[in-house]
N, C-alpha and C positions, 0 to 999 in steps of 0.2 A: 666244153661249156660248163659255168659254173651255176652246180644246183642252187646257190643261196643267191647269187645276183641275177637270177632270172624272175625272184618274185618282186611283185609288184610292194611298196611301203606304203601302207595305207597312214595316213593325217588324221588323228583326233579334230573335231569341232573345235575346240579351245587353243590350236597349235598351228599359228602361221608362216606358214615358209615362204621365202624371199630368196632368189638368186641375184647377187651384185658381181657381176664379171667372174670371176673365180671363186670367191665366196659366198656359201649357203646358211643362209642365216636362219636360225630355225628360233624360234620366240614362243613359249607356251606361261601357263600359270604357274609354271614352278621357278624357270629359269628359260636365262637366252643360251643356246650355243652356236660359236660358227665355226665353219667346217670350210677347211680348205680343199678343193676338188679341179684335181688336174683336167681339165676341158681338154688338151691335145689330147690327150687317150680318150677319155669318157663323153657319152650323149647324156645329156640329164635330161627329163621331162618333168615339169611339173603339171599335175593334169588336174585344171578346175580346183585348185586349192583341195584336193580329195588324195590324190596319188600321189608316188614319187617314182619312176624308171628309170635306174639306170643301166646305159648296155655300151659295148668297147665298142671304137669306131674300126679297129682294125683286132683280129681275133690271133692273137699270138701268143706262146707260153707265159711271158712277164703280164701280161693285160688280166690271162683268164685267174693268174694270182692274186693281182691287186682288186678285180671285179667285185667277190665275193667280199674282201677284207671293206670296198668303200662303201657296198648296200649294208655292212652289217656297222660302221660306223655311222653312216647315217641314221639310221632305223634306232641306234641306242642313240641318240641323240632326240629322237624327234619321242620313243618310250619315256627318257628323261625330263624332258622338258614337260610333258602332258600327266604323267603319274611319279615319276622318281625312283629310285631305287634303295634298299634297304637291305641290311646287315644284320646279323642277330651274334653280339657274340657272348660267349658264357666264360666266367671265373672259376676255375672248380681247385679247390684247395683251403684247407686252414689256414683261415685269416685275410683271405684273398679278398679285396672289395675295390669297390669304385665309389668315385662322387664328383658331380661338378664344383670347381670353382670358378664362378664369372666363364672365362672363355680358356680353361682349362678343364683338364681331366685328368683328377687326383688319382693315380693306384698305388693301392699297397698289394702286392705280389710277395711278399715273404721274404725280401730285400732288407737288409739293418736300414733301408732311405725307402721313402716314398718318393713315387714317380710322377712328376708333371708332366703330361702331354698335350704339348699347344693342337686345339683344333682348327684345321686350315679353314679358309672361310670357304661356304657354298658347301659345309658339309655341319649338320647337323646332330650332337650324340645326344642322348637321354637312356640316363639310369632306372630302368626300372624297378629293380630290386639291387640290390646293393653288391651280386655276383651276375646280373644282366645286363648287356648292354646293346645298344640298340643306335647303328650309326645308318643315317637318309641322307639320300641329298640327287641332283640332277643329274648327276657326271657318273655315270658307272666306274670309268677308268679311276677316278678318285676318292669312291665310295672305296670298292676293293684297295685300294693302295693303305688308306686309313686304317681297313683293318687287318691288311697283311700287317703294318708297320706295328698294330698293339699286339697281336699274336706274335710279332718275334721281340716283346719285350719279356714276356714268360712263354720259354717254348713246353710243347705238351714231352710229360714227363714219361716214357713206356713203362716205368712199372706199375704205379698208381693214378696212372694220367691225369696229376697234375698240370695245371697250366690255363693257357689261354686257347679257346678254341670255339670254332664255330659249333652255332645250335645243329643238333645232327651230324656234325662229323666224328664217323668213325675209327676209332683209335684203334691199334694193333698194341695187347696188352703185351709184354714179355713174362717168362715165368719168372719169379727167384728160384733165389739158392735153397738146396736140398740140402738137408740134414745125412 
């Protein structure tokens, strides 16, 4: 049995969900998402616009895999839509800065070029210091993708851990060279 698709998804007030044949359409104050959900494997319930249940109609190795994988897509879907999700990432290097322009995001990383990066829409960046950055938006999966893709445009450096990198992540320093 799977520990994570046995709990119940509770629904915010502000976040109404909709089953249309195959599709779960989840609507809140941030954003809509729908969700495609295999009905021959899965039971859904919606209980009283309050819950969400989902449980396999037949209990076999491939079912108890996919189980956990579709409550926990739903559940960021329906956290998404009602609060959002956010990113913190930090510039650490001389010279290293950010700035919006319009619906870009200007870096200079220490490159002879500065770097334009188109932001996709349904995701939101703001600079709040000129070496912070700060990306929101509904879609977890494309919250993280945003800012895997600026983290691999300066990767973190092991001796001086220069680079791009998230608030609180832990860097593994290397030593230098001895005399």
């Amino acid at each position: 049995m799977s520990k994570i698709g046995k709990i119940n998804i509770t629904i915010p007030e502000k976040v109404k969900v909709a089953l249309a044949g195959n599709i779960l359409n989840i609507e809140g104050p941030l954003g809509k998402k729908s969700l495609d959900i295999d009905l021959d494997i899965f039971n859904l319930e919606i209980k009283e616009g309050k819950e969400i249940s989902i449980k396999p109609k037949k209990n076999d190795q491939n079912t108890k895999r996919l189980w956990g994988m579709n409550r926990s897509l739903i559940n960021n879907a329906v956290i998404g839509s009602s609060s959002g999700y956010e990113k913190n990432l930090e510039l650490v290097g001389v010279g290293y800065r950010a700035a919006l322009k319009g619906n870009q995001l200007n870096l200079q990383l220490g490159y002879s070029h500065d770097i334009d990066f188109d932001i996709p829409e349904g995701i939101k960046i703001t600079v709040e210091k000129q070496t912070n950055l700060k990306i929101s938006g509904s879609d977890k999966e494309l919250v993280g993708v945003v800012a895997s893709k600026l983290k691999a445009l300066r990767k973190i450096e092991p001796y001086k851990g220069k680079g791009i990198r998230e608030k609180g992540q832990y860097i593994l320093k290397k030593e230098g060279k001895k005399k």
